[in-house]
C-alpha positions as CSV (number, residue, x, y, z in Angstrom):
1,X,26.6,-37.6,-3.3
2,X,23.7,-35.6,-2.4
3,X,21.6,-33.6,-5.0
4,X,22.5,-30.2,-5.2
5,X,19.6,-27.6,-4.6
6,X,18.2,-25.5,-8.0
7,X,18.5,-21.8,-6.7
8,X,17.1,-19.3,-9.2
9,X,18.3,-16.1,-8.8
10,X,17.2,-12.5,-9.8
11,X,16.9,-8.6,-9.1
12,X,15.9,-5.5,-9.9
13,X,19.3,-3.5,-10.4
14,X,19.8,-5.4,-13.7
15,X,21.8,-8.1,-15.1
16,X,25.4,-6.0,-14.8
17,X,24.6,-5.3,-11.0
18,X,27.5,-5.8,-8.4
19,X,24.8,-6.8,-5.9
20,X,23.4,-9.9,-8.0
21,X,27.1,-10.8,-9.2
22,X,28.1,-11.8,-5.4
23,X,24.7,-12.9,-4.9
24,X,25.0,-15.6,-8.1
25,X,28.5,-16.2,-6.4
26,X,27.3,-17.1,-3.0
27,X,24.3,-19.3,-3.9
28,X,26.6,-21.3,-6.2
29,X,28.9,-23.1,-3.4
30,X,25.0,-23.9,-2.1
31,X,23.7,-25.3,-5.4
32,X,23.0,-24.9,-8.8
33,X,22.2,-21.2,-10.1
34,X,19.8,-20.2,-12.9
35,X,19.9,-16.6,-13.1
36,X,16.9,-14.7,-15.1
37,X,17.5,-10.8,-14.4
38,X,16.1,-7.7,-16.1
39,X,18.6,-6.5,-18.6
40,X,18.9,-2.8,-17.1
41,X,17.7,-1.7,-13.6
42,X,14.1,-1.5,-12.8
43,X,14.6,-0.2,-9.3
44,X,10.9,0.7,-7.2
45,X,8.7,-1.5,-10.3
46,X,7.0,-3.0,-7.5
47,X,5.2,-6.1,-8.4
48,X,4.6,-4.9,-11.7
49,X,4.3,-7.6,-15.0
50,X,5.0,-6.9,-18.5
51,X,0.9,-7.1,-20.4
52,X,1.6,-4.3,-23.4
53,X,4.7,-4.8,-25.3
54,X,6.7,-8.3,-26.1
55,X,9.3,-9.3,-23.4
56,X,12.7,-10.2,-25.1
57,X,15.0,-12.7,-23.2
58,X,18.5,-14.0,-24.5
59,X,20.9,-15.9,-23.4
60,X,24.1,-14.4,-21.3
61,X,27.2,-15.8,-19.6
62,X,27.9,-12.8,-17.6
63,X,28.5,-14.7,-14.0
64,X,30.9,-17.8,-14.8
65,X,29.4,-19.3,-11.2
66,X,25.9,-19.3,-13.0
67,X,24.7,-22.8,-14.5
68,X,22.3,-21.2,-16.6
69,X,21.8,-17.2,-17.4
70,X,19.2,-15.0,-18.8
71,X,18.3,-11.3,-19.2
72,X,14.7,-10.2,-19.6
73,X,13.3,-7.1,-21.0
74,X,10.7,-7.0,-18.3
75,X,10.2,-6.8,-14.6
76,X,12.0,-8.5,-11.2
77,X,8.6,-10.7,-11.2
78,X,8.5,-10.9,-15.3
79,X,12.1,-12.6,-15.0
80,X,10.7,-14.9,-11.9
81,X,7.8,-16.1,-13.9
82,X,9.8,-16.6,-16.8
83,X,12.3,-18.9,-15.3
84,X,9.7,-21.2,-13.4
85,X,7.4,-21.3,-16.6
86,X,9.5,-21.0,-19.7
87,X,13.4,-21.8,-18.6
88,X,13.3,-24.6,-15.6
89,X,12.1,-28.0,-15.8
90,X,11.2,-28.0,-12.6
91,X,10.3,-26.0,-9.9
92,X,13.1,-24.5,-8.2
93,X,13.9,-25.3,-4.2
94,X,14.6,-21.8,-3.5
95,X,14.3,-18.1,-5.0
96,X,16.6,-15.1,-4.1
97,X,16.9,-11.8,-5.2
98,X,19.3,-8.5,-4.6
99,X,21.1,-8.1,-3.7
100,X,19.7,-4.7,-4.0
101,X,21.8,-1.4,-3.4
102,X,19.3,0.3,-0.5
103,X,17.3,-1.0,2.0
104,X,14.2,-3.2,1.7
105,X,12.3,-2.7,4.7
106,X,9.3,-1.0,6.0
107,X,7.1,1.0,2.9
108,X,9.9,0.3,1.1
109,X,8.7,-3.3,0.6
110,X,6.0,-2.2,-1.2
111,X,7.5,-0.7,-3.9
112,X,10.8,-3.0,-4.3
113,X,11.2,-4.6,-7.5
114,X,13.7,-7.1,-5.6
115,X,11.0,-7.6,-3.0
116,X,8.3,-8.3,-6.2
117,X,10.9,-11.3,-7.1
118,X,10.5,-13.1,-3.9
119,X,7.3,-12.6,-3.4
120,X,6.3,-13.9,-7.2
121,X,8.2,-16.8,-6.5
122,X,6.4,-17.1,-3.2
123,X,2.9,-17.0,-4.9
124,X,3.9,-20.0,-6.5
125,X,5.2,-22.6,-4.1
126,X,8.8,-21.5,-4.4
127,X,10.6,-20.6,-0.7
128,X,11.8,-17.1,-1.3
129,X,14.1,-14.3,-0.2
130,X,14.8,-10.7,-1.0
131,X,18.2,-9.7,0.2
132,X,19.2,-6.0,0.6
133,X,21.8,-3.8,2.1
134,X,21.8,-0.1,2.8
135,X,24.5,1.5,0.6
136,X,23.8,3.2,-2.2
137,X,27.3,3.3,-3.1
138,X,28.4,2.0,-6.6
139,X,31.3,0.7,-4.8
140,X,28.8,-0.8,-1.8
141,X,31.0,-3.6,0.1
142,X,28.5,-6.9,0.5
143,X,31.2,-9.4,1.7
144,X,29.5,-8.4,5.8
145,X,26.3,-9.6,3.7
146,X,28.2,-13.2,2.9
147,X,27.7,-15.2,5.8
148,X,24.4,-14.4,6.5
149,X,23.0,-14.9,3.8
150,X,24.8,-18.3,3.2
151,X,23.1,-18.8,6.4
152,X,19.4,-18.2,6.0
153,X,19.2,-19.3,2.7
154,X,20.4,-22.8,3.3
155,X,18.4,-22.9,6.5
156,X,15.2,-21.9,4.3
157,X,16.2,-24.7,1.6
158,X,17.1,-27.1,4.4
159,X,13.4,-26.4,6.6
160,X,11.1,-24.2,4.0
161,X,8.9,-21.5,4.7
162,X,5.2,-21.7,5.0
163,X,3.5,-20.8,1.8
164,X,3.2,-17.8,0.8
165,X,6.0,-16.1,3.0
166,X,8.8,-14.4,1.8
C-alpha cells in the first residue's frame, strides 16, 4: 500500500470557513490532512506574523475528514509556521490554502492572507498552493473548484515545484 501524502492545510477566512471545509474535504481522498487555521478571519493580513502578543492554539475537531486540527490566534503564515515547527513531525509534502472567498490574483496577491500561507510554506521547502474563487457570496458554490484542484495539487505532490514557488 503506498504512503499517503501529509497535506497541511490552512486559510485566512478562519477555522469555520466554507471555503477551507471543502478544501480539508478534497485534500483528504489525496492524503492525510493536518489543518492549522486562524480561529476568525484575517482576510488582506498579508504576510504578516504575530511578534507582540502570545499566540493561543487549541485543539478542534471541526472537519471530521481532518487527521489532525488546530486553530490559531494569529495569522495565515503564523498557523503555517506553527504546524511545520510546533505540530508536524515532519515536514509536510504539500501546503494549501483557501479556499478563499474572492479572487487571489494580480495586486491582490500582495495583500492575501491565503496567499501569505503558501508562500510561508514555500520559504521553507514545502510545495505550496493558494486556491481562490471569485464569489463573495456566503453561499459561494466551490464544487466547479473540485476537480481542478484535485488535479493540480496531486500533480504538484506527484512532480514538486521549484523552491521557492508557489
Amino acid at each position: 500500500m503506498a504512503k499517503r501524502p501529509l497535506i497541511l492545510v490552512t486559510n485566512d477566512d478562519g477555522i469555520n470557513a466554507p471555503g477551507l471545509k471543502y478544501l480539508v474535504n478534497i485534500m483528504s481522498i489525496i492524503g492525510d490532512v493536518v489543518v492549522v487555521a486562524p480561529d476568525s478571519p484575517k482576510s488582506a493580513t498579508s504576510h504578516s506574523i504575530t511578534i507582540n502578543s502570545p499566540l493561543y492554539a487549541s485543539r478542534c475537531y471541526i472537519h471530521t475528514n481532518a487527521k489532525l486540527e488546530y486553530q490559531l490566534s494569529g495569522t495565515p503564515a503564523d498557523c503555517v509556521k506553527f504546524g511545520v515547527n510546533e505540530i508536524l513531525e515532519k515536514k509536510p509534502d504539500i501546503c494549501v490554502s483557501g479556499i478563499n472567498h474572492g479572487s487571489n490574483s494580480s495586486v491582490n496577491v500582495l495583500y492575501s492572507g491565503t496567499m501569505a500561507g503558501a508562500l510561508e510554506a514555500s520559504l521553507v521547502g514545502v510545495p505550496s498552493i493558494g486556491f481562490s474563487l471569485l464569489d463573495h457570496s456566503k453561499d459561494a458554490d466551490f464544487y466547479p473548484s473540485e476537480e481542478y484542484i484535485s488535479d493540480i495539487a496531486s500533480k504538484v505532490i506527484d512532480k514538486g515545484l521549484p523552491l521557492g514557488i508557489c
